[in-house]
PAZA-819911 format. One record per residue (C-alpha): residue in one letter; z, x, y. Coordinates in nm, 4 decimals. Layout:
BEGIN
<r><r>a</r><pz>Z</pz><px>X</px><py>Y</py></r>
...
This chain:
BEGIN
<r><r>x</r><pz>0.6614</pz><px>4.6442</px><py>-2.1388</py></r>
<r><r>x</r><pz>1.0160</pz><px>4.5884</px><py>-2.0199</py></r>
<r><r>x</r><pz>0.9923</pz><px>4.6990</px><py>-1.7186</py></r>
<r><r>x</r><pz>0.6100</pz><px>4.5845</px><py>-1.6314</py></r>
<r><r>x</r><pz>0.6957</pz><px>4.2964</px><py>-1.3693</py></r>
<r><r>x</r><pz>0.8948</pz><px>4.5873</px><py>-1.1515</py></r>
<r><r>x</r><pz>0.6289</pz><px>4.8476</px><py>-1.1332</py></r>
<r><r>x</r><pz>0.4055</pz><px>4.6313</px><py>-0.9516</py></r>
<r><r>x</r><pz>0.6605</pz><px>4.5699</px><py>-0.7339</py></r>
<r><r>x</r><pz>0.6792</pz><px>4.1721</px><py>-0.7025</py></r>
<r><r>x</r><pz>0.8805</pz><px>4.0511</px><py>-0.9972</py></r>
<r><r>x</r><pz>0.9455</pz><px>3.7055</px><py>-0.8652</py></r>
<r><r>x</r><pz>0.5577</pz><px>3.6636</px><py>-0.8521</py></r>
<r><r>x</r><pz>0.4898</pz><px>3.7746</px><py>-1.1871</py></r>
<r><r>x</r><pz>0.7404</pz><px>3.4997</px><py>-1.3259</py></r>
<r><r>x</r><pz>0.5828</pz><px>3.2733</px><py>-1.0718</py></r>
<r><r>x</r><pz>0.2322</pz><px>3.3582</px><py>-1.2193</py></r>
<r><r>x</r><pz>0.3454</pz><px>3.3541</px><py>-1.5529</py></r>
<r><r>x</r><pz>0.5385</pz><px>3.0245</px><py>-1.4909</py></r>
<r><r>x</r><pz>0.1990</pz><px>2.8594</px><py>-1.3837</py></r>
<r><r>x</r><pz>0.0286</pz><px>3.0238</px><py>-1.6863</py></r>
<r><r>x</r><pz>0.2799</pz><px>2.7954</px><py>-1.9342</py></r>
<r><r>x</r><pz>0.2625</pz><px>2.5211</px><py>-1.7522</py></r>
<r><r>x</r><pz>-0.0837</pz><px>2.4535</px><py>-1.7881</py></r>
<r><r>x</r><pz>-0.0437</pz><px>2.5440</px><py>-2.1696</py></r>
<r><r>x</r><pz>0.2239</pz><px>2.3672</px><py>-2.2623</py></r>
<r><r>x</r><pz>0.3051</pz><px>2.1602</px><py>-1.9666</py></r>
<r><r>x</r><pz>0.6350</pz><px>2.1644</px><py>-1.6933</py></r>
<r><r>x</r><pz>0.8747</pz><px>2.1103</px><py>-1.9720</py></r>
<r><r>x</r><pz>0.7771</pz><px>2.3132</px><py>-2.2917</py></r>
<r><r>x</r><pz>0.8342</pz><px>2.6116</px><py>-2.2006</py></r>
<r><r>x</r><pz>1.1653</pz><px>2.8692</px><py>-2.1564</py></r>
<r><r>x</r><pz>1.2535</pz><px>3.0944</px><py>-1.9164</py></r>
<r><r>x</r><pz>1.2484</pz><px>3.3669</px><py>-2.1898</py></r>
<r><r>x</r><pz>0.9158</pz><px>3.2739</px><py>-2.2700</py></r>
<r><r>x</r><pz>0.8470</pz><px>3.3205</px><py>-1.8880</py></r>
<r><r>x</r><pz>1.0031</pz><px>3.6404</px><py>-1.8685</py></r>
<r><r>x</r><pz>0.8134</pz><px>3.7105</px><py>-2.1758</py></r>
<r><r>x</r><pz>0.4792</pz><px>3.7146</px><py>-1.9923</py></r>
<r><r>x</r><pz>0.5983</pz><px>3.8758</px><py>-1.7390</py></r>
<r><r>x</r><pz>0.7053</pz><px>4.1570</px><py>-1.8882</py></r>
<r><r>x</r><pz>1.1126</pz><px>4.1515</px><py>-1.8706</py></r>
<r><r>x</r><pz>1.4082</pz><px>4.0693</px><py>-1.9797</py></r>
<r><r>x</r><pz>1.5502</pz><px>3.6571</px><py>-1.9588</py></r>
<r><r>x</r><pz>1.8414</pz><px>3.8031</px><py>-1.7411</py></r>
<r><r>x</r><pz>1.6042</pz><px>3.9489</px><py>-1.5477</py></r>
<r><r>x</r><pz>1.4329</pz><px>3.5611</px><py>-1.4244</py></r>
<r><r>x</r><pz>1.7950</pz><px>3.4726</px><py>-1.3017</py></r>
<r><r>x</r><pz>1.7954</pz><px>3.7621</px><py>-1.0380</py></r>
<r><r>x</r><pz>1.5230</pz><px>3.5352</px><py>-0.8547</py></r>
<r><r>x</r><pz>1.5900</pz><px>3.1903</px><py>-0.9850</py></r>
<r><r>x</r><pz>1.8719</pz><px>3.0068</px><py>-1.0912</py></r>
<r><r>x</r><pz>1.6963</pz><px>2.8473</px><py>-1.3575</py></r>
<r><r>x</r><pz>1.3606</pz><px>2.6729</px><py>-1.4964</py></r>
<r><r>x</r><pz>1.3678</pz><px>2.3790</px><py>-1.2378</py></r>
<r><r>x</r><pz>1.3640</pz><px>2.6626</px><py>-0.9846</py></r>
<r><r>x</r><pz>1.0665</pz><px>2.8749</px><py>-1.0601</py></r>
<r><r>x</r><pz>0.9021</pz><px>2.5734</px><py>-1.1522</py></r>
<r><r>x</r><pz>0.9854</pz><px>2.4547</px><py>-0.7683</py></r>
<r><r>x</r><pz>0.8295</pz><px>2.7770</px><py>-0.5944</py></r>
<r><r>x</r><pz>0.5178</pz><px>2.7232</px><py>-0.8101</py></r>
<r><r>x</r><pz>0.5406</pz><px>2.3828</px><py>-0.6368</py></r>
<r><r>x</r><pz>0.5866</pz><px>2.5255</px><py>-0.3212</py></r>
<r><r>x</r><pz>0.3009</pz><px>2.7752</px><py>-0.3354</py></r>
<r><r>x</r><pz>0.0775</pz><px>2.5156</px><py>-0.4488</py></r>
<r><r>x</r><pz>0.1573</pz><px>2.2897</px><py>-0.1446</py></r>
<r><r>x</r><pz>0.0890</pz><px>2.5795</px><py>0.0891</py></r>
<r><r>x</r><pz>-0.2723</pz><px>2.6204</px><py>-0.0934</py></r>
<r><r>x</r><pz>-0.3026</pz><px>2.2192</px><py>-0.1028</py></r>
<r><r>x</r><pz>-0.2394</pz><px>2.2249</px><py>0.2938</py></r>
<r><r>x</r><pz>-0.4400</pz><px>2.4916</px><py>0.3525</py></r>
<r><r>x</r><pz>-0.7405</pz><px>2.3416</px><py>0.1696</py></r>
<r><r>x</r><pz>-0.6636</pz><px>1.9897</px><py>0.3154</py></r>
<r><r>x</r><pz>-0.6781</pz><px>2.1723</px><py>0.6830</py></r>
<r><r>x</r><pz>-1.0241</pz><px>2.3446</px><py>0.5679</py></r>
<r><r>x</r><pz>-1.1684</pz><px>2.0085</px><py>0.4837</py></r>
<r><r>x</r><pz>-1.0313</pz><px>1.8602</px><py>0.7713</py></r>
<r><r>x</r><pz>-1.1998</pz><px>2.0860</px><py>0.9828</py></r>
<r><r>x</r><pz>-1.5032</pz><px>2.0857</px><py>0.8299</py></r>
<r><r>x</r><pz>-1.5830</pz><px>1.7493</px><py>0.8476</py></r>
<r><r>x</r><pz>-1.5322</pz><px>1.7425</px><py>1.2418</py></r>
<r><r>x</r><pz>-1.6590</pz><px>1.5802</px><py>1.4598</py></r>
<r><r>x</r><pz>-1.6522</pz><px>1.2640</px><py>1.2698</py></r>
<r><r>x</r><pz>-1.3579</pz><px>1.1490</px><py>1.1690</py></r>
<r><r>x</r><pz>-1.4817</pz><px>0.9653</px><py>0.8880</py></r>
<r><r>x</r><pz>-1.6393</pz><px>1.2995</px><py>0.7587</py></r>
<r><r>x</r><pz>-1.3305</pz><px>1.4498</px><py>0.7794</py></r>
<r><r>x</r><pz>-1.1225</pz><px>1.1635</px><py>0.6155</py></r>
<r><r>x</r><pz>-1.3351</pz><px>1.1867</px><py>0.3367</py></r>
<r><r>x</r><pz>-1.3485</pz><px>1.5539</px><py>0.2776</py></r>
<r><r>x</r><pz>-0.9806</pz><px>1.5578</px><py>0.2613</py></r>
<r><r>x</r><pz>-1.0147</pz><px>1.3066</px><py>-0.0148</py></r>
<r><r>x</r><pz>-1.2830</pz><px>1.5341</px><py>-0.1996</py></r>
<r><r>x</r><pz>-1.0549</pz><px>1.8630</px><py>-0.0974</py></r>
<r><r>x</r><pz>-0.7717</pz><px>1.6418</px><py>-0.2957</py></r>
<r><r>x</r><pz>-1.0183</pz><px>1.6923</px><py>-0.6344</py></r>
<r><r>x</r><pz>-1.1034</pz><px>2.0028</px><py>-0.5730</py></r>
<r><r>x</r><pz>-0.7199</pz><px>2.1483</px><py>-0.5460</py></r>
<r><r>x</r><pz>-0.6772</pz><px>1.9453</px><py>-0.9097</py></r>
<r><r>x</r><pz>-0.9174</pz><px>2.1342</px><py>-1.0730</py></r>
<r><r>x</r><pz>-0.9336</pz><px>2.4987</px><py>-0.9088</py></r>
<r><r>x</r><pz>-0.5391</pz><px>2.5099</px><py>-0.9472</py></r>
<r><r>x</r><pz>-0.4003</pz><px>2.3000</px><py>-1.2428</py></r>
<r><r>x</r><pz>-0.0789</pz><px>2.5357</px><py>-1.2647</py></r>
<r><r>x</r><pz>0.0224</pz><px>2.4389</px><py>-0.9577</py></r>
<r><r>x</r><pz>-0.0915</pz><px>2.0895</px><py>-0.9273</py></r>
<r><r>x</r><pz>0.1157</pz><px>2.0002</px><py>-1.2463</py></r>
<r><r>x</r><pz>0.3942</pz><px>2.1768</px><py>-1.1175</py></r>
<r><r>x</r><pz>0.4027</pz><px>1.9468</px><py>-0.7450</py></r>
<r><r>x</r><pz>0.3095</pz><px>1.6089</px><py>-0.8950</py></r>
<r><r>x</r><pz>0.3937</pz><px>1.6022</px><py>-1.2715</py></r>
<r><r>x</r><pz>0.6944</pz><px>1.8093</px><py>-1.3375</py></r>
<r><r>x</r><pz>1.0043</pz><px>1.5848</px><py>-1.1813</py></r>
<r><r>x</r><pz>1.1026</pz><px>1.8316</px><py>-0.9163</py></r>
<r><r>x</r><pz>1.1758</pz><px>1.6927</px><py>-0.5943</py></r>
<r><r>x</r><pz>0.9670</pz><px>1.8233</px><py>-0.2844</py></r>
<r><r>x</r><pz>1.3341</pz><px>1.7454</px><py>-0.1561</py></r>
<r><r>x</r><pz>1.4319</pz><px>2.0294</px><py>-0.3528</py></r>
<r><r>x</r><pz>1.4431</pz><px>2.2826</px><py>-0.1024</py></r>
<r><r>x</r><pz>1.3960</pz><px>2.3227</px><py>0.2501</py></r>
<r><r>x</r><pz>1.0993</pz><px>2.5603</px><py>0.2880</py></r>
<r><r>x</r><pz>0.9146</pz><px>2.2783</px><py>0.0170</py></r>
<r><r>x</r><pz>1.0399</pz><px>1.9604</px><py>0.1751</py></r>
<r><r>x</r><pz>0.8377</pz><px>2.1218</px><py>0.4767</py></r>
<r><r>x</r><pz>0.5488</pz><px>2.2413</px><py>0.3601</py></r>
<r><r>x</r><pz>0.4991</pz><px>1.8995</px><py>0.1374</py></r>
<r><r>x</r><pz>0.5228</pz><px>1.7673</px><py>0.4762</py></r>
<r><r>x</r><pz>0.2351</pz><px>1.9598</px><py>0.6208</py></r>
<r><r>x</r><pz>0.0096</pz><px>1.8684</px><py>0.3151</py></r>
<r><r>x</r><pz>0.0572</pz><px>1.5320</px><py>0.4143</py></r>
<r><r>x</r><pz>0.0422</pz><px>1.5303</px><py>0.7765</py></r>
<r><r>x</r><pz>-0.3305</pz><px>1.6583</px><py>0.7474</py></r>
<r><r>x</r><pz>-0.3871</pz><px>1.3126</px><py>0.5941</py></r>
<r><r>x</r><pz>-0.2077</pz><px>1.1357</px><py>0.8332</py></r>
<r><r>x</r><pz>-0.3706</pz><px>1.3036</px><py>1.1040</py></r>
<r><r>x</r><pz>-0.7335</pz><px>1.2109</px><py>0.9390</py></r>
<r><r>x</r><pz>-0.6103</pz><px>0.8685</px><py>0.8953</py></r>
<r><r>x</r><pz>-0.4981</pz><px>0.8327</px><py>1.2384</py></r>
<r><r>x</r><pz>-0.8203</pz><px>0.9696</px><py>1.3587</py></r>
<r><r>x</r><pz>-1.0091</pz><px>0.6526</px><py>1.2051</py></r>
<r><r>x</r><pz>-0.8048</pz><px>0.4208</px><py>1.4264</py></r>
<r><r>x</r><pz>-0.8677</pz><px>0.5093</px><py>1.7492</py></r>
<r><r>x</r><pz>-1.1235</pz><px>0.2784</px><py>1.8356</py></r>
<r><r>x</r><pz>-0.8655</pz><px>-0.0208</px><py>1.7475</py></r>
<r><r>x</r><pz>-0.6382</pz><px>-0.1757</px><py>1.9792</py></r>
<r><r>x</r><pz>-0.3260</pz><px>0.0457</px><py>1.9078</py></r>
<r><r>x</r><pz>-0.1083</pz><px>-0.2855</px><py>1.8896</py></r>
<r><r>x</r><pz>-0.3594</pz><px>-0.3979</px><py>1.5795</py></r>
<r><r>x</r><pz>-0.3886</pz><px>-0.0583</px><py>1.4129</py></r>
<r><r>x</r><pz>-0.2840</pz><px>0.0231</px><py>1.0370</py></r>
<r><r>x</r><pz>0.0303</pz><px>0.2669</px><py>1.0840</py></r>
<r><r>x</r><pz>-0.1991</pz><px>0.6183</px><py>0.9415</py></r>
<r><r>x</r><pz>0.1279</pz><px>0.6953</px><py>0.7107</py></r>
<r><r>x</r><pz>0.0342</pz><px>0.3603</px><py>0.5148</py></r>
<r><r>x</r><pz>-0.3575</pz><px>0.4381</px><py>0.5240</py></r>
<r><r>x</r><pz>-0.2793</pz><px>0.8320</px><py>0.4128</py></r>
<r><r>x</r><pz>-0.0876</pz><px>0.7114</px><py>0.1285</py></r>
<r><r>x</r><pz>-0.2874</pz><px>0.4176</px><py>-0.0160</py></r>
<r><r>x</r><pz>-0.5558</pz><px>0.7141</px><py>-0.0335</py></r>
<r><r>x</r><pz>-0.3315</pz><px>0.9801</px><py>-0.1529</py></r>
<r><r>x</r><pz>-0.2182</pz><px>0.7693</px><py>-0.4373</py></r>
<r><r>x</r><pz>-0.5925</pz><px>0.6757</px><py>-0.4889</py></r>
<r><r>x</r><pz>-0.7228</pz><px>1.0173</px><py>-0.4835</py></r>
<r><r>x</r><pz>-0.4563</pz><px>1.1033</px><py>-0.7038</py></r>
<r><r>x</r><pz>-0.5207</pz><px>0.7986</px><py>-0.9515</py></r>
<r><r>x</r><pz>-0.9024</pz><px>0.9578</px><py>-0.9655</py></r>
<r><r>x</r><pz>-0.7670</pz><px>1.2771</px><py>-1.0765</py></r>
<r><r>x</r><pz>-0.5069</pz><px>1.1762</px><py>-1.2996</py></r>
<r><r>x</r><pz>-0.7272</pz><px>0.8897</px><py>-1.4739</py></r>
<r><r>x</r><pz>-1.1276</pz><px>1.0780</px><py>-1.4627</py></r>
<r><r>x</r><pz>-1.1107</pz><px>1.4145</px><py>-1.3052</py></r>
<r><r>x</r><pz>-0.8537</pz><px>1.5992</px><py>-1.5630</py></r>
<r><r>x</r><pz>-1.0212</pz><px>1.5253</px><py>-1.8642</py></r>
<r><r>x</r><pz>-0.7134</pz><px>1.3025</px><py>-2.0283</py></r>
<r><r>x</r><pz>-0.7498</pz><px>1.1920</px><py>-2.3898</py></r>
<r><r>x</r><pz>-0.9754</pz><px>0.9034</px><py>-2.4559</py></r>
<r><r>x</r><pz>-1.0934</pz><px>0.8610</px><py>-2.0609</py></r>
<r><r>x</r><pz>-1.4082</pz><px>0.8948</px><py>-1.9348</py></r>
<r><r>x</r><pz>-1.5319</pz><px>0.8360</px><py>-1.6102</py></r>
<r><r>x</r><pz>-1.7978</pz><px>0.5913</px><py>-1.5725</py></r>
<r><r>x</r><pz>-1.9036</pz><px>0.8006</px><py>-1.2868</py></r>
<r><r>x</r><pz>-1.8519</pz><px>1.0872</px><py>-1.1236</py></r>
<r><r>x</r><pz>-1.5100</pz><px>1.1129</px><py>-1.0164</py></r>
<r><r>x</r><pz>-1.6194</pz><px>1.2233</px><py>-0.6690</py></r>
<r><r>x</r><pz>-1.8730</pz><px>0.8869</px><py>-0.6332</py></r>
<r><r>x</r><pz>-1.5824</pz><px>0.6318</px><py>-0.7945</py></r>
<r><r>x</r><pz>-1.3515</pz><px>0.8241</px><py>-0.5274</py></r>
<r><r>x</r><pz>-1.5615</pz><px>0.7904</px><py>-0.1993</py></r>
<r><r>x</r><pz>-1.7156</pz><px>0.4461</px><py>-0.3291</py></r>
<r><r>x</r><pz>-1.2887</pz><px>0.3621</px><py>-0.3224</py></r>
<r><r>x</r><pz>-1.2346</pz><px>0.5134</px><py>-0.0010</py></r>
<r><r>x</r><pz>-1.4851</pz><px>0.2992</px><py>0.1576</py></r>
<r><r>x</r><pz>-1.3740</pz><px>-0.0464</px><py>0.0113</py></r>
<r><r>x</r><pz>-1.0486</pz><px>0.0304</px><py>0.1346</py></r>
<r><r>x</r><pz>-1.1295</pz><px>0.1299</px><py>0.4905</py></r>
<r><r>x</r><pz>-1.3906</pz><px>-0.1395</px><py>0.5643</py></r>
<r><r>x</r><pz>-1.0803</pz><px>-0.4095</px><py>0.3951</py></r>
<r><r>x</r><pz>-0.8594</pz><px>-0.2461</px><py>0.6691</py></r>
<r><r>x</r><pz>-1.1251</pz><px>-0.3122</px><py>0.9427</py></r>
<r><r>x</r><pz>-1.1833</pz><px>0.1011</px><py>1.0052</py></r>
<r><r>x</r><pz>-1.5167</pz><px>0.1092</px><py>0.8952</py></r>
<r><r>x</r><pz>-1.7939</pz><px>-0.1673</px><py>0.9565</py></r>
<r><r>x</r><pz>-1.9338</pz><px>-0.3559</px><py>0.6871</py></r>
<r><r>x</r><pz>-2.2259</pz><px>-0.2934</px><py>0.4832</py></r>
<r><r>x</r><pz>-2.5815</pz><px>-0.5232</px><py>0.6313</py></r>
């Protein structure tokens, strides 16, 4: 086994992938970079050939994940066009649907302490997650005056932070919760609230 991660010829992805593995086990901060190296089939000095320690591996498994996220955020975008309510809220749906295809890496951008500061390459591609979001947000304002329109980095975020309140709260299965609802239905029901408050959306006759 000791020498498993090099014959398939991407060692720093195997302790990636076996990174993400203990994570969702055992969560960001119960694991060891032995046990990592473990799974992946080496030795502990091996890991520090690639990283230069836990917080590192676990912030390219938080990097990867925020290429996936923006990826799937610029799918849903998409596919909601032409409307740009349809696409606002199939970024918010998208935001679910990351949680629970890719836990791994979801735990590792939002619940293990790193910084998306932490490194260049993930301060920008945390960025490009977001901007999706912004640019759905910004969409929903165009038929405002611009002088009386919500800045789309305030909208984005009050529905990032709710999207991610859904997941953390109903759509994760956390001790003792339970969703009164479908997590999807108490999301979009949310979304709409908030947007017809802000004036985007017209009220319900």
């Amino acid at each position: 086994m000791g020498k498993r991660g090099y014959h398939h010829g991407n060692l720093r992805q195997a302790l990636v992938d076996a990174a993400l593995r203990l994570i969702e086990e055992k969560g960001p901060t119960g694991f060891t970079l032995s046990e990592a190296a473990k799974l992946a089939g080496v030795t502990p000095a091996a890991v520090y050939r690639h990283f230069a320690g836990r917080e590192d591996l676990i912030a390219e498994a938080a990097r990867q994940g925020y290429a996936i996220f923006a990826d799937v955020m610029q799918f849903a975008y998409d596919k909601g066009q032409p409307s740009a309510l349809a696409a606002f809220e199939s970024t918010g749906r998208a935001y679910l649907a990351f949680a629970r295809r890719y836990p791994g890496h979801y735990i590792a951008m939002f619940e293990s302490g790193i910084s998306v500061n932490h490194s260049p390459d993930l301060a920008a591609i945390s960025a490009k997650a977001r901007g999706v979001l912004e640019k759905a947000a910004n969409d929903l304002s165009q038929h405002i005056p611009p002088e009386k329109r919500p800045p789309p980095q305030m909208v984005s975020s009050h529905i990032w932070a709710l999207s991610h309140g859904v997941v953390e709260l109903f759509a994760r299965n956390s001790p003792g919760t339970r969703a009164p609802f479908p997590p999807e239905d108490l999301l979009e029901s949310g979304i709409g609230i908030y947007l017809r408050g802000l004036g985007l959306l017209p009220p319900d006759n």
